[in-house]
N, C-alpha and C positions, 0 to 999 in steps of 0.2 A: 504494500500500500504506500503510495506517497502522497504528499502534499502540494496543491497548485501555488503556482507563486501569484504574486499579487496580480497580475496581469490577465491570468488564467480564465477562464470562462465566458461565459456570454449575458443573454440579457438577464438571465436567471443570478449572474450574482460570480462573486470569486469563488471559486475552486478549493474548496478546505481538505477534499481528502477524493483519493480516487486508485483504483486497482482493477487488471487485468488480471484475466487468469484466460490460459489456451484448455481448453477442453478437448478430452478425446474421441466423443462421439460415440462413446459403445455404453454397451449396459453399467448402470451407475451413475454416469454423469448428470443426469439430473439431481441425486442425491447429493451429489459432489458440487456443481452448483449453488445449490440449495444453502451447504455446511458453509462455502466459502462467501457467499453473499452475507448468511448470518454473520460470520467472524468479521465480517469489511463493518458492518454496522455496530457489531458490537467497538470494533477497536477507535472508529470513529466518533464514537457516544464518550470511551472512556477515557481515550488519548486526548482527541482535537474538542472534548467537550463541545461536541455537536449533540444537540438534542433530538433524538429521535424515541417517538412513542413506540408503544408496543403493536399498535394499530398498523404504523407506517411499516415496521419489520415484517409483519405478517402479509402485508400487503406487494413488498418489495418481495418476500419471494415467493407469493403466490407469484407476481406478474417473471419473476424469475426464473420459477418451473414450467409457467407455460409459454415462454420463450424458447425455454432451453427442449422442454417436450415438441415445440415443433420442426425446429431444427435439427433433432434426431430424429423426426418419424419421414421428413421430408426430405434432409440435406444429408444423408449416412457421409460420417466423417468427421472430421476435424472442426472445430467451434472457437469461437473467443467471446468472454464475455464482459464487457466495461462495465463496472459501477463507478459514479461520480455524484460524490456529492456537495452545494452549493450550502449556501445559506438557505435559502430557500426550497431546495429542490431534492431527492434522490433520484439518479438517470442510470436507468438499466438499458445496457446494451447488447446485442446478441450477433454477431456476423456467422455466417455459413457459408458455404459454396457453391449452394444451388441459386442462379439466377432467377429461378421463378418466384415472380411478387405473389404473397400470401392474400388471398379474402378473407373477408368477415361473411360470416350468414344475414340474412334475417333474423331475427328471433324466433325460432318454433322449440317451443317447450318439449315438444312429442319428437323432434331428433334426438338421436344417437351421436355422442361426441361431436366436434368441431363445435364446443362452444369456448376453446382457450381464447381466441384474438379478442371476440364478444363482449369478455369475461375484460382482459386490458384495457381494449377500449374505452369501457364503463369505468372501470376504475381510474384510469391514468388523466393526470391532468394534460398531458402531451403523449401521440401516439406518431409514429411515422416508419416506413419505410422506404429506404432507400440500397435502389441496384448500385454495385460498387464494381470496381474494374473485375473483379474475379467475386461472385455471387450478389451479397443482399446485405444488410444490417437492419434491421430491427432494432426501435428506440422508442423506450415508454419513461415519462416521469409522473415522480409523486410529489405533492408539496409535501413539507417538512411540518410547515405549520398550520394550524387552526387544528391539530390534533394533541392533544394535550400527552406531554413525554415524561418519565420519569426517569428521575437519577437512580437509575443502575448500578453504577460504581463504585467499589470498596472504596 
């Protein structure tokens, strides 16, 4: 994990804390996701005394799993996935290698799965994808705030 320098980020605000991790796209790695998302936020909370709720955790890897779940059911292979987080903001990111842009459904309660983008969508304050020289990335955020956080921290 490191930290943005003051210059760092966008309109969301500077850059306090942010980490990459390459994923290897076989059974697991969403778990593994999952474990390394939660430790980005916990060390972020305890370290950079960034406040983030229990709600925003839960939320950042719900939208984390089902990034990382479609890019293993769609892209077989290799992943990366950015967490950044702002003053303001938690920003999940997810790259793959398959160039094909994802849909959203309608909402039909009586379907069978393909409700993860749905499920983002709803939630994220910002949603987007974007084709990149070699596949895709997928980019959802969460505010930080209006969700009441607790100190954690020994």
């Amino acid at each position: 994990m490191g930290v943005g320098s003051e210059s760092d980020g966008d309109a969301e605000g500077r850059v306090l804390a942010r980490t990459s991790h390459a994923l290897h796209g076989s059974a697991g790695c969403i778990a593994e996701a999952r474990r390394l998302a939660a430790a980005f936020l916990d060390a972020a909370r305890c370290t950079y005394d960034v406040m983030v709720s229990a709600q925003v955790k839960d939320l950042t890897l719900l939208i984390v799993s089902e990034l990382v779940t479609n890019a293993y059911k769609y892209a077989p292979g290799p992943m990366l996935m950015n967490l950044c987080i702002t003053r303001h903001v938690v920003e999940i990111s997810v790259w793959d290698s398959d160039s094909t842009l994802p849909t959203t459904h309608r909402t039909d309660p009586g379907r069978v799965g393909q409700h993860g983008l749905e499920i983002v969508t709803r939630i994220a304050r910002s949603f987007g994808v974007q084709r990149e020289l070699v596949g895709k990335r997928i980019t959802a955020s969460l505010p930080l705030n209006g969700i009441p956080a607790q100190r954690l921290c020994p």
